[in-house]
Structures are given as C-alpha cells and as structure tokens.
C-alpha positions, 0 to 999 in steps of 0.5 A, a space after each residue: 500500500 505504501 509503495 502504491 501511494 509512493 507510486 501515485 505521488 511520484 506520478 502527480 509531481 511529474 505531471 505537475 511539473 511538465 504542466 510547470 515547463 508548458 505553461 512557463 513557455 507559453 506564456 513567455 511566448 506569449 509575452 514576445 507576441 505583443 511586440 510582433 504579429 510573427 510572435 502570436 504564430 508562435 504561442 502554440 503548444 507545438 512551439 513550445 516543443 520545437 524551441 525545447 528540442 532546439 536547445 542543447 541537450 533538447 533532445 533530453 529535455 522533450 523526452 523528459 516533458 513527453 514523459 511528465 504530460 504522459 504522467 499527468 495524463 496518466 494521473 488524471 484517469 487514476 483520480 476516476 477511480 481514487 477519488 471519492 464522492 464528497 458529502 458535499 456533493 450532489 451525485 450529478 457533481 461527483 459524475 462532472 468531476 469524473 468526466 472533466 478528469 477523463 476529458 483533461 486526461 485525454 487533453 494531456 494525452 494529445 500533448 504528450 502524444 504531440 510532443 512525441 511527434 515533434 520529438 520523433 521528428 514527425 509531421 504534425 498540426 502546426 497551431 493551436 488555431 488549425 487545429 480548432 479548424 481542422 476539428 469543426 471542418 470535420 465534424 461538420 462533414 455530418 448531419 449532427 457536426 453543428 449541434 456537436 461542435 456546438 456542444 464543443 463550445 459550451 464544454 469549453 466555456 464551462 471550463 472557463 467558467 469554472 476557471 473563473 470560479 477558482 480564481 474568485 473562491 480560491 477553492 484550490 487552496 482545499 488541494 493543499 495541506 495549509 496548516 503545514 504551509 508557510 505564510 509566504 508559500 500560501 500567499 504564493 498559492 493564493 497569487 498565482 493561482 488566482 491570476 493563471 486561472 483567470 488568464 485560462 478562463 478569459 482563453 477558454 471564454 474565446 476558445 468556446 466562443 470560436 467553436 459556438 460562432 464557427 456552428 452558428 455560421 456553419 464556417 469552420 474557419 471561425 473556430 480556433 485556438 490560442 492564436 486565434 484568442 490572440 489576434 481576437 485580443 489585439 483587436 480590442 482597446 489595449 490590445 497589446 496590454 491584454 495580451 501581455 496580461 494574458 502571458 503574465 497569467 500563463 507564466 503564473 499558472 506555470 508557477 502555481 502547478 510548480 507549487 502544487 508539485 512541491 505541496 499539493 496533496 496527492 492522497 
C-alpha cells in the first residue's frame, strides 16, 4: 500500500511539473507576441516543443516533458477511480468531476502524444488555431457536426467558467495541506493561482466562443485556438496590454502547478 501511494505521488509531481515547463513557455511566448504579429504564430503548444528540442541537450529535455504530460495524463484517469464522492456533493457533481478528469486526461494525452511527434521528428498540426479548424471542418462533414461542435463550445466555456470560479473562491487552496504551509508559500498559492486561472478562463471564454460562432455560421474557419484568442485580443482597446496580461497569467499558472508539485496533496 505504501509503495502504491509512493507510486501515485511520484506520478502527480511529474505531471505537475511538465504542466510547470508548458505553461512557463507559453506564456513567455506569449509575452514576445505583443511586440510582433510573427510572435502570436508562435504561442502554440507545438512551439513550445520545437524551441525545447532546439536547445542543447533538447533532445533530453522533450523526452523528459513527453514523459511528465504522459504522467499527468496518466494521473488524471487514476483520480476516476481514487477519488471519492464528497458529502458535499450532489451525485450529478461527483459524475462532472469524473468526466472533466477523463476529458483533461485525454487533453494531456494529445500533448504528450504531440510532443512525441515533434520529438520523433514527425509531421504534425502546426497551431493551436488549425487545429480548432481542422476539428469543426470535420465534424461538420455530418448531419449532427453543428449541434456537436456546438456542444464543443459550451464544454469549453464551462471550463472557463469554472476557471473563473477558482480564481474568485480560491477553492484550490482545499488541494493543499495549509496548516503545514508557510505564510509566504500560501500567499504564493493564493497569487498565482488566482491570476493563471483567470488568464485560462478569459482563453477558454474565446476558445468556446470560436467553436459556438464557427456552428452558428456553419464556417469552420471561425473556430480556433490560442492564436486565434490572440489576434481576437489585439483587436480590442489595449490590445497589446491584454495580451501581455494574458502571458503574465500563463507564466503564473506555470508557477502555481510548480507549487502544487512541491505541496499539493496527492492522497
């Protein structure tokens, strides 16, 4: 039993710190697109690989973050069966709870799976935004495509309401043990926590807006990704000022899940 649980940690604490490396790197890339229009092409999840890959020893480097997403997807699908219904709860709640560690498994999956292309040097999506494309184009091949990718849109913007849910009740602090924390690291918890799920729910407020628009207008060329959010975002008042927001909460969220590899509580 105590191997076990030794083994359930070890799994958590790399997933959360592959989670660290990503988000750190999409948000420094991030931060770079506000002074050019190439730089937003390049905040993607396959950038982040590919600039790995080309630092010296990145060959290593990659395999090791292949390796943790794999983890931390791997530890999303143990929490369905590990994780008990609360007395809090209601059984409708307790099932969302167990879809959303499925549906994140799988999304951590899909990168860890991207990463091993990249590192394998083989061809793959080229941006977030294609892809979001590439998806409604093909669903909406089908009678029911609208209706699902519309349905696609509302998951998405759950999630981002969910993500703001966090950032406002700071609920994830119930994830760590407070009493064995320190004043300075709790209010570190508290910071970046509450900034990386506010910069994740106003891309997944876009993101599911995208997916929504593409089904009402039966064009898929209007659902996208990150870049899309980007260049969405430079066309408002401050443009660039919000995007940089945005880096600066990707970068924080990064350091949040650093913290939550060191303190979160896995059992």
């Amino acid at each position: 039993m105590k191997s076990s649980s030794k083994w359930k940690k070890a799994t958590a604490k790399a997933g959360y710190s592959a989670k660290t490396v990503m988000y750190i790197m999409l948000g420094a890339f991030i931060l770079t697109s506000v002074f050019n229009t190439m730089g937003r092409e390049k905040a993607s999840q396959s950038h982040v690989f590919i600039t790995l890959k080309q630092q010296p020893l990145g060959q290593v480097f990659l395999g090791i973050l292949v390796l943790g997403l794999a983890c931390y997807a791997s530890w999303r699908w143990l929490q369905i069966f590990i994780t008990d219904k609360s007395t809090d709860d209601s059984f409708f709640i307790y099932m969302i709870n167990k879809v959303f560690f499925f549906v994140s498994g799988a999304f951590y999956f899909i990168a860890a799976y991207a990463g091993g292309k990249t590192l394998l040097a083989l061809k793959s999506s080229s941006s977030s935004q294609g892809s979001g494309k590439k998806v409604s184009e093909f669903l909406m091949q089908y009678e029911w495509g609208l209706v699902l990718v519309t349905a696609i849109g509302l998951c998405i913007l759950i999630f981002a309401i969910v993500q703001f849910k966090h950032a406002y009740t700071t609920d994830f602090l119930e994830k760590f043990s407070l009493p064995a924390l320190s004043q300075r690291i709790e209010k570190s918890v508290t910071v970046t926590g509450r900034l990386g799920y506010t910069a994740r729910g106003v891309v997944y407020s876009l993101v599911g807006s995208f997916f929504i628009l593409a089904a009402f207008l039966s064009n898929p060329s209007e659902a996208g990704g990150l870049q899309k959010a980007l260049e969405t975002l430079m066309q408002q008042p401050f443009g660039p000022y919000l995007i940089a927001a945005v880096g600066a909460g990707f970068i924080m969220f990064g350091l949040y899940c650093a913290l939550e590899a060191k303190y979160r509580k896995i059992d």
